[in-house]
Backbone as JSON, one array per atom type, in Angstrom:
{
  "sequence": "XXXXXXXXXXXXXXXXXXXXXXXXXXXXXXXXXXXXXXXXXXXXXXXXXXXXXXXXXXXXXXXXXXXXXXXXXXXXXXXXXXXXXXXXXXXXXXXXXXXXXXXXXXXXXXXXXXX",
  "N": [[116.25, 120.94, 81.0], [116.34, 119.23, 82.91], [115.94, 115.76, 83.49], [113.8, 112.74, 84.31], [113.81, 109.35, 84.63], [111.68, 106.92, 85.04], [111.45, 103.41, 86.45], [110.22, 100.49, 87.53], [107.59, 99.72, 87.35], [105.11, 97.19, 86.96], [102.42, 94.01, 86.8], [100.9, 93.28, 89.79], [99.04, 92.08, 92.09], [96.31, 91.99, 93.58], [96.39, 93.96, 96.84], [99.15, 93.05, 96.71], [102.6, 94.51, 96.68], [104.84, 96.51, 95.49], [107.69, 98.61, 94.45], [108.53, 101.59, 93.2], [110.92, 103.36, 91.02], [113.04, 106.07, 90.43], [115.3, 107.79, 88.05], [117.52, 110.74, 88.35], [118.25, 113.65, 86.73], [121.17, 115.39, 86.43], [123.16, 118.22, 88.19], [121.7, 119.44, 90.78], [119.24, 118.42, 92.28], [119.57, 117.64, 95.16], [118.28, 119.98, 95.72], [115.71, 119.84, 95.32], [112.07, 119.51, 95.64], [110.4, 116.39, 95.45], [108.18, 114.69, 93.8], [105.64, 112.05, 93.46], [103.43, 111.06, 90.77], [100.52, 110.22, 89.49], [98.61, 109.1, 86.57], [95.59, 107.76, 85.47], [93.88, 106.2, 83.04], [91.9, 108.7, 81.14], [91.42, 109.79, 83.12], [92.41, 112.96, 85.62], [95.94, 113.94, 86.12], [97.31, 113.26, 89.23], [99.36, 114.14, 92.23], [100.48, 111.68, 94.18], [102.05, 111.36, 95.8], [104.86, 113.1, 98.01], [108.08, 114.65, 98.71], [110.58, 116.48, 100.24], [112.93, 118.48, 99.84], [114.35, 118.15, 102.29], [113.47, 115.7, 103.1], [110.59, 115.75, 104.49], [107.72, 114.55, 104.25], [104.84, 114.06, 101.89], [101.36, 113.13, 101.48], [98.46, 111.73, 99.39], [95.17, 111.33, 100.01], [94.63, 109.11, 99.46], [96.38, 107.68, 99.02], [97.43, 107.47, 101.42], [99.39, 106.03, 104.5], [99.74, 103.39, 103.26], [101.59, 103.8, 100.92], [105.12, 105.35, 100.73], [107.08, 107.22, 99.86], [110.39, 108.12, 99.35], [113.88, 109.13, 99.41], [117.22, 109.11, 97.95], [119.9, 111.23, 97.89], [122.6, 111.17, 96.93], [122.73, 109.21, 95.34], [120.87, 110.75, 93.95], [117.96, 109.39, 93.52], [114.93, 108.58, 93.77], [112.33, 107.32, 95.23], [109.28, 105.0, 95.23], [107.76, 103.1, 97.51], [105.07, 100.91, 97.62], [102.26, 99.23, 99.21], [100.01, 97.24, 100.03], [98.25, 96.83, 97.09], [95.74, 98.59, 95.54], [93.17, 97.63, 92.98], [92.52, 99.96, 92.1], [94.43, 101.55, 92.18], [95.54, 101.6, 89.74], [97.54, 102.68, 87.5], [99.83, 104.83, 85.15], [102.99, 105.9, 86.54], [104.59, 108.7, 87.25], [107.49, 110.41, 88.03], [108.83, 113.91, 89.17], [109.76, 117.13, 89.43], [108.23, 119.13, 92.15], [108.22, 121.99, 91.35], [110.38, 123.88, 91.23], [113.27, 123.0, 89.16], [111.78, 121.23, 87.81], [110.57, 119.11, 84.92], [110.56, 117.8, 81.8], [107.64, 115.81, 81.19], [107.84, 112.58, 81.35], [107.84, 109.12, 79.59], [106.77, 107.74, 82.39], [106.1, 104.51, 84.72], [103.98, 101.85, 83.95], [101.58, 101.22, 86.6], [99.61, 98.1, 87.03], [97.18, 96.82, 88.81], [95.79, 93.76, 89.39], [93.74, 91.04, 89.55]],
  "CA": [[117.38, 120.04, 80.9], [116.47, 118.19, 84.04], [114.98, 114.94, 83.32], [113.6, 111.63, 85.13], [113.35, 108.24, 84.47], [111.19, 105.89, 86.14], [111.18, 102.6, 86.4], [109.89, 99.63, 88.29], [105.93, 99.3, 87.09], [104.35, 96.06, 86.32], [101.14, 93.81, 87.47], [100.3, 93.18, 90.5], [98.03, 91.24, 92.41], [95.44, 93.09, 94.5], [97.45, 93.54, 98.02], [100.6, 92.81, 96.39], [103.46, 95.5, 96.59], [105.78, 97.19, 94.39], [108.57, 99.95, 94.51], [109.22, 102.52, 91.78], [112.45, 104.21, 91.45], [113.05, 107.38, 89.8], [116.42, 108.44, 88.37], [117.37, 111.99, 88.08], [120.0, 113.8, 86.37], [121.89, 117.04, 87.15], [123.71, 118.19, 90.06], [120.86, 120.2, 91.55], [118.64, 117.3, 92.99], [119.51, 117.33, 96.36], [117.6, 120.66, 96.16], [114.44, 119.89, 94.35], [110.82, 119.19, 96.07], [110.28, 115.56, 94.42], [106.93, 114.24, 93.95], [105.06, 110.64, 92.79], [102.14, 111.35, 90.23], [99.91, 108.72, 88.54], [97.17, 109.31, 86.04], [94.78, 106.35, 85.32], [92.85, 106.66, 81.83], [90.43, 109.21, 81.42], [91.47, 110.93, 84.87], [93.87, 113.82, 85.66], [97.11, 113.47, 87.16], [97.51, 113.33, 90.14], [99.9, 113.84, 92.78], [100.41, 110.7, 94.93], [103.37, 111.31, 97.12], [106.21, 114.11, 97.67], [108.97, 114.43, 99.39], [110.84, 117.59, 100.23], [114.68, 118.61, 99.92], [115.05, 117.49, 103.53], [112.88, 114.84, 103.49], [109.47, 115.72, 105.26], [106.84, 113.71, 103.32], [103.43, 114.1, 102.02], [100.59, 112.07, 100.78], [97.28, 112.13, 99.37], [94.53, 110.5, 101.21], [93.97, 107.72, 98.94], [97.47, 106.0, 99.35], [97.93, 107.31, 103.33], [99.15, 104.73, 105.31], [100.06, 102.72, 101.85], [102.65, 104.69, 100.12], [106.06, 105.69, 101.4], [108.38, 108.05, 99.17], [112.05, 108.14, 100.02], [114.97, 109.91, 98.27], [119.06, 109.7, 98.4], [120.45, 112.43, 97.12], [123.33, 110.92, 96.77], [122.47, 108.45, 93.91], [120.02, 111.4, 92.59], [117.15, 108.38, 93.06], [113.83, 109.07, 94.35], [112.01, 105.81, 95.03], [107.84, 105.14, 95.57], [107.18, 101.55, 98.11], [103.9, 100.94, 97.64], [101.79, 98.14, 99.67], [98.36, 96.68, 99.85], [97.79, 97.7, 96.19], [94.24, 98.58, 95.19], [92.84, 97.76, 91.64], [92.32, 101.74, 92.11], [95.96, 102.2, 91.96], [96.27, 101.29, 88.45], [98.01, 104.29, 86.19], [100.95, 105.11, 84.73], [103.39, 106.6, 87.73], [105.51, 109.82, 87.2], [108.05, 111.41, 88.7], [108.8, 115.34, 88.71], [110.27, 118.2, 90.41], [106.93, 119.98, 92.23], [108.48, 123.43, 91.24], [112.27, 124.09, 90.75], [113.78, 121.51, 88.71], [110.45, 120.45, 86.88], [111.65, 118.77, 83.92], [109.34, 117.43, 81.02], [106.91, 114.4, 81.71], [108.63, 111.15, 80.52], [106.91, 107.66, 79.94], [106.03, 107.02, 83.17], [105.65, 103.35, 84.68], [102.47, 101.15, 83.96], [101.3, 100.03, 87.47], [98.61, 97.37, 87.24], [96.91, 95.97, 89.94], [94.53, 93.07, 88.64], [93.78, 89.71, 90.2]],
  "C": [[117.3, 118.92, 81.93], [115.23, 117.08, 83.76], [115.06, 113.78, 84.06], [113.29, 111.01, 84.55], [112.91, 107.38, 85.34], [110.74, 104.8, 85.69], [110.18, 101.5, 87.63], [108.1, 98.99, 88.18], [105.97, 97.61, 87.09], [102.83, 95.52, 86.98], [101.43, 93.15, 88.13], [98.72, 92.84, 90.59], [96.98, 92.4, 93.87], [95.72, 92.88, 96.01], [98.92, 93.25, 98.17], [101.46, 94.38, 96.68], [104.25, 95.46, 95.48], [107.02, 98.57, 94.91], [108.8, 99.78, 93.16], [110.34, 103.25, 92.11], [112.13, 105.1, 89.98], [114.74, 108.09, 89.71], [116.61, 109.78, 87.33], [118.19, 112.5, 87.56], [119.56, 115.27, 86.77], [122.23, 117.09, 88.19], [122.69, 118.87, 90.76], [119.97, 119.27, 92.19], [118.52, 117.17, 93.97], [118.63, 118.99, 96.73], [116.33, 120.72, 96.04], [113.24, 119.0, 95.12], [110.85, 117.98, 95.34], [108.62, 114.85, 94.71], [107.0, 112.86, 92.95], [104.0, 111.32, 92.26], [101.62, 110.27, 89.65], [98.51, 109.63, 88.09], [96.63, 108.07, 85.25], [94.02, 107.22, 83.83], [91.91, 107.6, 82.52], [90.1, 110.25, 82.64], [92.29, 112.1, 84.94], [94.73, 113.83, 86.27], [96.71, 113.79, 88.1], [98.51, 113.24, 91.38], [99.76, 113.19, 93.88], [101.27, 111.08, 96.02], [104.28, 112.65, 96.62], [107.14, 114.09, 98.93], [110.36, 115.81, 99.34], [112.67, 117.49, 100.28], [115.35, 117.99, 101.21], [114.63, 116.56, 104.23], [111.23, 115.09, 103.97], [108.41, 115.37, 103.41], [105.21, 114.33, 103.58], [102.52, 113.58, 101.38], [99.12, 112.39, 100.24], [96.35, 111.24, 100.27], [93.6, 108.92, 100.63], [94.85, 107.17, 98.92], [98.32, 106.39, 100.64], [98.16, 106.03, 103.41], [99.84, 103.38, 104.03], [101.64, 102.72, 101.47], [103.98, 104.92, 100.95], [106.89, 105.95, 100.07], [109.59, 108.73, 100.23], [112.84, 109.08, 98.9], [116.51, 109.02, 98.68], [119.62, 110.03, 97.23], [122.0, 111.68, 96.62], [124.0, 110.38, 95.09], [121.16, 109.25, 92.81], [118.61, 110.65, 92.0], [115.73, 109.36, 93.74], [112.72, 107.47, 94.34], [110.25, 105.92, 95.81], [107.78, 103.49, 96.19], [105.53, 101.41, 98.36], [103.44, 99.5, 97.8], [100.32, 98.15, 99.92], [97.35, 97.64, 98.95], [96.52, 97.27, 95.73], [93.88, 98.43, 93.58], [92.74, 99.69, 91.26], [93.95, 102.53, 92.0], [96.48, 102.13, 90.72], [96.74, 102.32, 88.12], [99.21, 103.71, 86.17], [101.76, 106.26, 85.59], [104.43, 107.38, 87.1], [106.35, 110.31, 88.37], [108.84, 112.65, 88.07], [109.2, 116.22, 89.66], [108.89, 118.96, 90.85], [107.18, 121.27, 91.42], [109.58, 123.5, 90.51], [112.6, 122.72, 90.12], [112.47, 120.92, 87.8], [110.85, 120.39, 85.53], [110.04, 118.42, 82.97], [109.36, 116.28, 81.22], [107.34, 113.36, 80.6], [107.52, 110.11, 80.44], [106.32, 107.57, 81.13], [106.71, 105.65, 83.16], [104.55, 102.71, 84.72], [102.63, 100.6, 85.44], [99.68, 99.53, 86.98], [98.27, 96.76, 88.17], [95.55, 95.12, 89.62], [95.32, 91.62, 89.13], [93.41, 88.44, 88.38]]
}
């Protein structure tokens, strides 16, 4: 029953930035592990970013330093700021409960990063 929508994709310029937002429904949210995933053609998802019920963050080691996932529980958002984007960042970005709360995989947003 618990599902996400995420918006905010488009193209980008190689170095350019972006934020994705992610909105969540249900009242349970402020308990739920939340993660960023992206899968590029041809590849397998992957989780990019997460971000834990009380905040403590974690990343993979291809958008360290890059990336920054936030939450507020409040508005039930979950939001991805992403800077000095790599043609390697292209996919289609998800968001998802890691565990509890894992809802079924929606559209996605297309990021492109192409000069």
């Amino acid at each position: 029953q618990v599902q996400f929508v995420e918006s905010g994709g488009g193209l980008v310029q190689p170095g350019g930035s972006l934020t994705l937002s992610c909105a969540a429904s249900g009242s349970g949210f402020s308990d739920y592990f939340m993660g960023w995933y992206r899968q590029a053609p041809g590849k397998w998802r992957e989780l990019a970013a997460s971000i834990s019920s009380f905040g403590t963050t974690n990343y993979a080691d291809s958008v360290k330093g890059r990336f920054t996932i936030s939450r507020d529980n409040a508005k039930n958002m979950v939001y991805l700021q992403m800077k000095s984007l790599k043609p390697e960042d292209t996919a289609v970005y998800y968001c998802n409960a890691l565990t509890v709360g894992r809802g079924s995989w929606g559209q996605g947003t297309q990021v492109t990063v192409s000069s």
